[in-house]
Steps between C-alpha positions, in 0.01 A plus 500: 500500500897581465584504150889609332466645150771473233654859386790629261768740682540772289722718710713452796464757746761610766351451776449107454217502323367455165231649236315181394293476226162302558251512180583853434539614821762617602555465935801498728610252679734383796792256424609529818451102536712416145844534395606508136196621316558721129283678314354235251413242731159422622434442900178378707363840689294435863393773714740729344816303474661266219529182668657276226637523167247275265682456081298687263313245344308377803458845612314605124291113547421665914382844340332316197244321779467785722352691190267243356407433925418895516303459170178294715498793742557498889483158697263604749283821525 
């Protein structure tokens, strides 16, 4: 299973990438597929790259349910 996590960029990098923020850690990124991302905003992160910018209130709601999901422990074992 595939699955794109919301994260904040905290810093834009040079070398188009990014240092996202994703529950406290911190992890860079590509942005080599977007255009016009600033510090601040918040962006879906698959297999290493941001994919899509997502508005900060649906990305906090995202986060919210992956941290009450994580609270049941691991899906299968």
């Amino acid at each position: 299973m595939c699955l794109a996590i919301p994260a904040e960029v905290v810093e834009l990098r040079e070398d188009e990438t990014a240092l996202v923020e994703i529950g406290g850690v911190r992890k860079v990124v590509s942005l080599m597929l977007m255009d016009g991302v600033e510090a601040g905003d918040y962006v879906l992160v698959h297999a290493g790259f941001a994919i899509e910018k997502v508005d900060r209130e649906e990305a906090e709601k995202t986060l919210a349910v992956l941290e009450q999901a994580a609270e049941y422990g691991p899906l299968y074992e």
